[in-house]
N, C-alpha and C positions, 0 to 999 in steps of 0.2 A: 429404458429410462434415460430421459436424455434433458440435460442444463445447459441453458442457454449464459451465456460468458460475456456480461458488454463489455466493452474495454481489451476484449484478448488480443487484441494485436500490440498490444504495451507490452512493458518492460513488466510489469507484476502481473497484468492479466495473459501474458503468452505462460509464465510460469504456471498461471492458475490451471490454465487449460491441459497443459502436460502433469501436471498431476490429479485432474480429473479422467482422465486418460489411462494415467499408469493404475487408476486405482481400478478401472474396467468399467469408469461412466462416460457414455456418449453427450460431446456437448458439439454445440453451434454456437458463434461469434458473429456477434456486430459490433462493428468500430469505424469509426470512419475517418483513420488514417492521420488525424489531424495530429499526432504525436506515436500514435504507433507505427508498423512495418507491416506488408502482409507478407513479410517471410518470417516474420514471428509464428501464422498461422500452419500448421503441422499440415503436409500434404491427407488428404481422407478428411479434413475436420471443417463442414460448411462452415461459408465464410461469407455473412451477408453488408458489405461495406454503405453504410449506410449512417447516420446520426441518430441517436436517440431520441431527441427531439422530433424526429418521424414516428408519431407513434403509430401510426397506421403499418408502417414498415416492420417493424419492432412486434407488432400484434401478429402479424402476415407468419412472421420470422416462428416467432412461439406454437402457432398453430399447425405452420407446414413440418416441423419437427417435433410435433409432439410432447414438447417440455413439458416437465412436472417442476421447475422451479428456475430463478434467476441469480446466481453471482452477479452483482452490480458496480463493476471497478470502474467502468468509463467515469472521468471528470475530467476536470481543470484542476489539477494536484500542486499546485504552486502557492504555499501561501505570499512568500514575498511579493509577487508578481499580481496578486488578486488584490491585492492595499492598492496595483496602478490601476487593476482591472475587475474594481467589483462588479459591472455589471455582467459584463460577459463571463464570470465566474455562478453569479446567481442565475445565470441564463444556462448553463452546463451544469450545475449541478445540483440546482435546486427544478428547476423549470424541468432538466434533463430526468431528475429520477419521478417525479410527478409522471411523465410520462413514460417511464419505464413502469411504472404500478400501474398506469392507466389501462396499458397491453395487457399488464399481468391479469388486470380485471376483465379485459374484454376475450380475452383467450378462455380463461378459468384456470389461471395457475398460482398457486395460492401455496410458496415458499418461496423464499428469497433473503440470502446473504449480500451486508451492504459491507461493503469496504469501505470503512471511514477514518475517523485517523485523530489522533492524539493530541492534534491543533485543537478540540472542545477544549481541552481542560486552559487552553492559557496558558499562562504561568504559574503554577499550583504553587501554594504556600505548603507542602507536604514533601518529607524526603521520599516520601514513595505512594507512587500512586495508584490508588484502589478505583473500582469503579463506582465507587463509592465518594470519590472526590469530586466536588462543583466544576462545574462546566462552565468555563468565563473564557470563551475564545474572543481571539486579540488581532482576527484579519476574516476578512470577507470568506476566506479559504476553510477555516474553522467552524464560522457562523454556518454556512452553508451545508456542512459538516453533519452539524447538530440538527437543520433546519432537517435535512433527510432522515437524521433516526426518526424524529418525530411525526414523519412523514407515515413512515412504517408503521410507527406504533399505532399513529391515531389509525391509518388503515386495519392493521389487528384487532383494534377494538372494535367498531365497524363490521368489519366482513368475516372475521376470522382467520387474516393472512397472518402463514408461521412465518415468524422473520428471526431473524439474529445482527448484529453490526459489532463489527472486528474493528477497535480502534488499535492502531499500530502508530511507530515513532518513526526512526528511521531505516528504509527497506535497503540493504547494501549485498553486493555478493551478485553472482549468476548460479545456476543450477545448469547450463549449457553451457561453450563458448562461443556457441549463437545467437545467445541470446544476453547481451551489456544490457545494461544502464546509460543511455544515449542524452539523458536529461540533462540540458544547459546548468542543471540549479542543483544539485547534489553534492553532496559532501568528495565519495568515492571517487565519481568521472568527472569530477573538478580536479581533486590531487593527482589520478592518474594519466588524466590528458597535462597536464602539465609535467609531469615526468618523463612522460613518454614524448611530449617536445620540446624537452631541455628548458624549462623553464622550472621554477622554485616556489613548491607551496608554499601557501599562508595560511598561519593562525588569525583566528578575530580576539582576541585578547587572552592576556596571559596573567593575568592579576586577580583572577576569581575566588573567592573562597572554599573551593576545591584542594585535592592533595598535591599535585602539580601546579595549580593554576589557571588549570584549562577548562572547559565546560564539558561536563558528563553530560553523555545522552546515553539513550537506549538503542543499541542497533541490532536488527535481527537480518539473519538470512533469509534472501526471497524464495528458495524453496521451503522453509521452517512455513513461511508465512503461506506460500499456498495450500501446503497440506492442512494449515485453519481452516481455510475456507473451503476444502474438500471435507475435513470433519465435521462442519457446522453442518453442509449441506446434506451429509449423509443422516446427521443426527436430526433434522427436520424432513428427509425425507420417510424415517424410521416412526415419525409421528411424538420423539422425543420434546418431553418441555426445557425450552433452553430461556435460558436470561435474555432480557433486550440487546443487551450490551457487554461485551468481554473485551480485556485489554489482552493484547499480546505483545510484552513484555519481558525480560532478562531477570529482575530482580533485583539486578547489582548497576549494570552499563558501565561504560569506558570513558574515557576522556578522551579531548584530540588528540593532545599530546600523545595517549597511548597506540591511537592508530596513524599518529603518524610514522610511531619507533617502529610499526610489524611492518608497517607498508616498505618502510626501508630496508629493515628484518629481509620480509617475502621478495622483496625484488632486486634485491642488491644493488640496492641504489642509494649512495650514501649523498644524504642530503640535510640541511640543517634548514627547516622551515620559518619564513619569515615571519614577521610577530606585527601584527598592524594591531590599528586603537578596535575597542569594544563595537561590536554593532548593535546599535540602537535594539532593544528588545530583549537579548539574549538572557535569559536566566542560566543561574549557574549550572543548575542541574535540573534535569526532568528526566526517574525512572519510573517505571511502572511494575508492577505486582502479575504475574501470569498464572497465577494461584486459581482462579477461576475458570480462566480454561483449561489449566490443567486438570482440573478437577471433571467438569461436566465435559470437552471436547477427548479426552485425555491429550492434550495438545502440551506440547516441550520442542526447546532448543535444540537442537541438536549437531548443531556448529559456531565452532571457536572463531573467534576473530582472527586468525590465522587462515582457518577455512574461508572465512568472508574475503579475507582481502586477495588470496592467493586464488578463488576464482574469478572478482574481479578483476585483476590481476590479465589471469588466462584469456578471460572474455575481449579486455583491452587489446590484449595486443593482436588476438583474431582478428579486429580490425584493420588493421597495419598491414598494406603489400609487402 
């Protein structure tokens, strides 16, 4: 049994790939480098570099390895950047999964987990978020998001394809030291590329109605988050009926403020971060409810923000001669 992994040369899909791995499922990767590494790719794990947008490649790929289903991580994952860049965001991630299900159809491979992400909801008017909450995304990056569940679903109704889509918040932490978070746009390797060259984070506003002041999000570990999409996959490979849709969520989330006190905590780096004006957008808080996957994935957290910051942390400084 073997799953094919787009995106596995990233930062979330090389994770995906090592815990399909560990769990004793063979997969195959297409990426084509435009944000991943191929030493993200594990030596023994085909590796066909190439665009999703090839579907014919993509078709080729599925068939010569025999797939019985698709992890769909490759995108354009930037919402801030998609407001300068919708087309070539609708172009990757809407146009890009079209033709990942096109392969899937032309193969005969009829399961597939999407990786989507927590931008649908917007800015939900709800202290906590159900998947049961309206979907009012607020950047090309979100739309595009939601444009792919629907993709799925109408497919499902259609031909019969099992799908499931994992919307997550914020992905932070390593599972290797080989494997960082190299993304220009992140929370994490924002704070700790600046620590680590003597420069001094920044907060986006400090005035929120929050218990600090600061803006609560939901942050999970990226191996929490792979072992989702190993459990979805196995739970449609098993012929299980899963929901459209599962948030993978904390329940509670953190504030900046509080990761910025561990990041100081875990690194002993004593720093007082700086406090700039509000950025246009930010809601005070957005958590999400993981009550659902834990129930039908049996899916849970399993690491402390201590744990998140202290392997990013590790993975950081691996980069550093």
């Amino acid at each position: 049994m073997t799953w094919m992994v787009t995106g596995g040369a990233g930062y979330i899909g090389a994770h995906v790939v090592r815990a399909f791995r560990a769990a004793g499922i063979d997969v195959v990767v297409v990426d084509d480098l435009s944000s991943g590494h191929a030493s993200f790719v594990p030596d023994g794990v085909p590796f066909v570099q190439a665009s999703i947008l090839d579907t014919e490649v993509v078709t080729q790929a599925l068939t010569e390895h025999s797939c019985v289903g698709v992890v769909h991580v490759a995108g354009f994952k930037y919402a801030g950047q998609s407001v300068k860049r919708p087309l070539h965001t609708y172009t990757q991630n809407v146009t890009g999964t079209l033709s990942v299900l096109q392969a899937m159809a032309a193969a005969q491979v009829e399961a597939v987990v999407f990786s989507s992400s927590a931008a649908t909801y917007g800015t939900p008017d709800v202290d906590l978020v159900t998947e049961a909450t309206a979907t009012t995304p607020e950047s090309p990056y979100g739309e595009s998001k939601l444009i792919g569940e629907w993709l799925l679903a109408d497919q499902g109704r259609a031909t019969g394809l099992r799908h499931t889509s994992l919307r997550y918040f914020n992905v932070v932490g390593s599972g290797s030291t080989d494997l960082p978070d190299t993304s220009p746009y992140n929370l994490f390797p924002l704070v700790l590329d600046a620590l680590a060259e003597g420069r001094t984070p920044r907060i986006y506003g400090a005035d929120y109605d929050t218990p600090d002041g600061t803006c609560v999000r939901d942050y999970i570990h990226v191996a929490d988050l792979a072992d989702a999409h190993v459990a979805a996959a196995q739970a449609l490979a098993q012929g299980r009926d899963l929901d459209p849709v599962y948030n993978l969520g904390s329940g509670d989330g953190v504030s900046v403020r509080q990761i910025m006190d561990t990041i100081g905590a875990v690194t002993g780096i004593d720093f007082r971060p700086e406090v700039a004006d509000r950025r246009p957008g930010d809601p005070a808080r957005i958590v999400a409810s993981g009550a659902a996957a834990a129930r039908d994935l049996g899916w849970q957290m399993t690491h402390s923000l201590q744990d998140m910051v202290a392997s990013a942390w590790a993975a950081r400084q691996a980069l550093t001669p």
